[in-house]
N, C-alpha and C positions, 0 to 999 in steps of 0.2 A: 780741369774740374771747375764747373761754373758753381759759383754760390750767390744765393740772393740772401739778402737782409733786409730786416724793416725792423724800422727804429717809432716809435710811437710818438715821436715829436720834430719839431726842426731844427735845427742850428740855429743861434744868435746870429746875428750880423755881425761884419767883422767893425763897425761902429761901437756896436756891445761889447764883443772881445777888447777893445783896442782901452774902456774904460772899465775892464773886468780887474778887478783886484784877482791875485794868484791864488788863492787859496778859493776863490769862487770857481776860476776855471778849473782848475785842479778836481775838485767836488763835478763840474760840469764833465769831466774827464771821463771821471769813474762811472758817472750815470749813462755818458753815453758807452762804454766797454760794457756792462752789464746788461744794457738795450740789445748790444750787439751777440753776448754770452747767451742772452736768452731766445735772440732769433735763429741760431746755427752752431752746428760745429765748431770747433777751434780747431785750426792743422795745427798738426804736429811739427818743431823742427820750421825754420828760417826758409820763404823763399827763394829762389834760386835766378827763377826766369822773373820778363817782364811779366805786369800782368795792366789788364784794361779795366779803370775802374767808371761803371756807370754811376752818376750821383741825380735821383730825379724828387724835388722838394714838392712836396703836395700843399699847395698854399691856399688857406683861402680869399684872403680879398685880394690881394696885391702885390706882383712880385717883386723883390727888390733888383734895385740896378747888380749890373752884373760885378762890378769891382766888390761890392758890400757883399755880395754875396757868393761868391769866391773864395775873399778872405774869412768868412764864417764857419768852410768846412774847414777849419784846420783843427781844432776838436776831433774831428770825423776821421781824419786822416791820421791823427794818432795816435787814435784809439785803434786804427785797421794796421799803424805800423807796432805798436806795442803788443797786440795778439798773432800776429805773424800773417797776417793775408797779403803785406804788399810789406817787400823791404826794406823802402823810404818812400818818402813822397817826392822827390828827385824826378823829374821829368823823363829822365834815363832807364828809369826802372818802371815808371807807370806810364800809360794813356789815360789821361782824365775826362772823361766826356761828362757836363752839369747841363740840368735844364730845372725851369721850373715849372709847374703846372699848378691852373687854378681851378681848386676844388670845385664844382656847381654848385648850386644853392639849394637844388632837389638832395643831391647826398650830404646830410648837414654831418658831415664824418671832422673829426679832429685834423687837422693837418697832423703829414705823416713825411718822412726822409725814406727813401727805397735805396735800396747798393747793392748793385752787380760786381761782382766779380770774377773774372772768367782769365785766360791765358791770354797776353795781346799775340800772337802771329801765331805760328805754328810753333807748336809741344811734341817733343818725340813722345812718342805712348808705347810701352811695351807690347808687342802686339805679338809674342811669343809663338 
């Protein structure tokens, strides 16, 4: 079962996490779970299989190096492991694929975070 998400803003850098006081992240926590409650469904019940998660940042002037921006999604990641889309963030249970993309200056749109979510390999499906 594929699920897309959009989150209406970006992730911090992992620069900003690393000088986030806990109780900002924490707050930062909830706002992204609530982004996420109000894009989609919530599954029911704990993951089982892998799953593949797409991560694509809509930026507009500039994207950041990839290490910073990496460590940024982990907000992202558990916020998607505390509502049950992916088990851990464990390499073993997910495929991560991140990009980032820079907005045009014709679509003067807010930068935005998109998330796929889908099955990584083959799913038995009841196919009764």
């Amino acid at each position: 079962m594929r699920q897309e998400i959009w989150i209406p803003f970006l992730m911090p850098s992992n620069n900003e996490l690393l000088r986030m006081h806990r109780q900002t992240y924490k707050r930062l926590l909830w706002a992204v779970m609530w982004a996420v409650k109000a894009s989609c469904d919530i599954p029911e019940g704990r993951p089982i299989n892998r799953r593949r998660v797409t991560i694509v940042a809509h930026v507009k002037k500039r994207r950041l190096d990839d290490d910073n921006f990496q460590g940024g999604l982990k907000p992202l990641l558990d916020a998607l492991q505390n509502l049950n889309f992916i088990r851990t963030d464990h390499p073993r249970w997910i495929d991560k694929e991140t990009s980032q993309r820079i907005i045009r200056p014709a679509g003067s749109d807010d930068p935005w975070t998109e998330v796929i979510i889908e099955p990584a390999g083959k799913e038995v499906t009841d196919a009764g």
